[in-house]
PATIZA-726623 format. One record per atom (N, C-alpha, C): atom name; y, z, x. Coordinates in steps of 0.05 Angstrom, whole numbers, always signed. Atoms other than C-alpha are relative to their C-alpha. Example, Ala and Ser with C-alpha at 12.3 -4.5 7.8 and 13.67 -1.06 7.14 Angstrom:
2
   atomo        y        z        x
       N      -24       +0      +18
      CA      -90     +156     +246
       C      +24       +0      +18
       N      -24       -1      -16
      CA      -21     +143     +273
       C      +22      +14      -15
// end
This chain:
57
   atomo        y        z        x
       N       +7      -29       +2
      CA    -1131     -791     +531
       C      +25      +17       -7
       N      -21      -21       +5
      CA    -1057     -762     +529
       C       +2       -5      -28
       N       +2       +0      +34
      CA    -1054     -788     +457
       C      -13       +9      -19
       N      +15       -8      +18
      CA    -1104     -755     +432
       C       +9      +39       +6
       N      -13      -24       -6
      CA    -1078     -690     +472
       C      +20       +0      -22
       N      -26       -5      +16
      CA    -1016     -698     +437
       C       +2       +7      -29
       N       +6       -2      +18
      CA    -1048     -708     +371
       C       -7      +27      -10
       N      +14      -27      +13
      CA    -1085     -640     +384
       C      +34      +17       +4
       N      -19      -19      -12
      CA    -1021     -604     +411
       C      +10       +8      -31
       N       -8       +2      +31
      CA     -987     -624     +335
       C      -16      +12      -16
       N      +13      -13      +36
      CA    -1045     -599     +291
       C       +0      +25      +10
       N       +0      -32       -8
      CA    -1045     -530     +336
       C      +20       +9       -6
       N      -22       -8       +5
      CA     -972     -532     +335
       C      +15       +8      -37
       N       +0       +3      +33
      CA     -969     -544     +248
       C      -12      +21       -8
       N       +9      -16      +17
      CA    -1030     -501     +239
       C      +12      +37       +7
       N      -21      -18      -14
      CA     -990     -444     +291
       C      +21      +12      -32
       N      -32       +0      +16
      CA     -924     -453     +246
       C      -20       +6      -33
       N       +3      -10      +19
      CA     -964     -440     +179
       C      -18      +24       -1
       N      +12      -28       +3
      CA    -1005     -374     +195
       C      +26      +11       +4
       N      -22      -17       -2
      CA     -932     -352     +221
       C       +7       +2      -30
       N      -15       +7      +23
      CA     -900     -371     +152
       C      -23      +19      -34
       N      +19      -12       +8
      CA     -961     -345     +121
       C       +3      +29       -1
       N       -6      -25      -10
      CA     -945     -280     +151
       C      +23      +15      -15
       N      -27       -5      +11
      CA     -876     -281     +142
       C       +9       +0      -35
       N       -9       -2      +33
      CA     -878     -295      +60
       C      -16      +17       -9
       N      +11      -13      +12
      CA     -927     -243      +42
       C       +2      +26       +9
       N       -8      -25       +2
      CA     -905     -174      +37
       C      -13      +23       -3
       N      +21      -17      +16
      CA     -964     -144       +8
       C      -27       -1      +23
       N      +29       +5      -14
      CA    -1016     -154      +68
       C       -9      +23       +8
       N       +9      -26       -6
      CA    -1054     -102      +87
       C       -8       -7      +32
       N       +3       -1      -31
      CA    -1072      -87     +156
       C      -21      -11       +3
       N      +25      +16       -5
      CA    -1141     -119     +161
       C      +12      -32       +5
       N       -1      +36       +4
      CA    -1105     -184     +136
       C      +19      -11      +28
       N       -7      +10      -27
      CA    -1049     -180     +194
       C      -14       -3      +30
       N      +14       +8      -11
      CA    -1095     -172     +237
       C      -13      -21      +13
       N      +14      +22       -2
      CA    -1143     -225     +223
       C      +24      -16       +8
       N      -17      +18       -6
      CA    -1086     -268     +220
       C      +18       -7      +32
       N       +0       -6      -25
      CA    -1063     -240     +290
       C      -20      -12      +13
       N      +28      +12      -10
      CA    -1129     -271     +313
       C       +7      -23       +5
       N       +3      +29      +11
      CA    -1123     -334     +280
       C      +22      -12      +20
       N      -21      +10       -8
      CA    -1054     -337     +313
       C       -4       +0      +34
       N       -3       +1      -31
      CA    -1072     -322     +387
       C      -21      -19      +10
       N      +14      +27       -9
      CA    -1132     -373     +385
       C      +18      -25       +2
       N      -20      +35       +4
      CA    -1085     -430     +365
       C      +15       -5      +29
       N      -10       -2      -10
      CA    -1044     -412     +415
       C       -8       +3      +33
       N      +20       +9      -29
      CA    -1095     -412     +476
       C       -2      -29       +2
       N       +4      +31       +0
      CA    -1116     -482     +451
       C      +24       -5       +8
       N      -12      +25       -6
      CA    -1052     -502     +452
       C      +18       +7      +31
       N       -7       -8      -24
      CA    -1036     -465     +517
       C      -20      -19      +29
       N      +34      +17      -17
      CA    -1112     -502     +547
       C      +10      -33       +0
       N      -11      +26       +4
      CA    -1075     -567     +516
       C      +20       -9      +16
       N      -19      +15      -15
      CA    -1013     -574     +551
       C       -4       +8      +28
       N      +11       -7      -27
      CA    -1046     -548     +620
       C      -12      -33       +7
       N       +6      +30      -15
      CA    -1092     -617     +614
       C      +27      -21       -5
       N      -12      +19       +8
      CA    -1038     -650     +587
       C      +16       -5      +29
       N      -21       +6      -25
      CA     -994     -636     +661
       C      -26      -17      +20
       N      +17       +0      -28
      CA    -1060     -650     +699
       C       -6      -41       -6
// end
């Protein structure tokens, strides 16, 4: 079971690191899009907050 935790932790942690990067290279976003993307970024980041909670347990 932790191996598959771990597996998820990496694709939260990858897809995390490219909405940032995402963010960070486009200059031109309008406020709707940081937003959404603000979204996108605080889900990932529950999961992978929900992930390493089972991962101690």
């Amino acid at each position: 079971m932790n191996d598959k935790i771990e597996k998820a932790i990496e694709y939260y942690t990858i897809k995390s690191k490219e909405v940032i990067e995402y963010i960070n290279s486009n200059h031109q976003l309008t406020a709707e899009e940081i937003i959404q993307c603000a979204e996108e970024l605080s889900i990932l980041e529950y999961k992978l907050t929900a992930l390493e909670v089972a991962k101690e347990s």
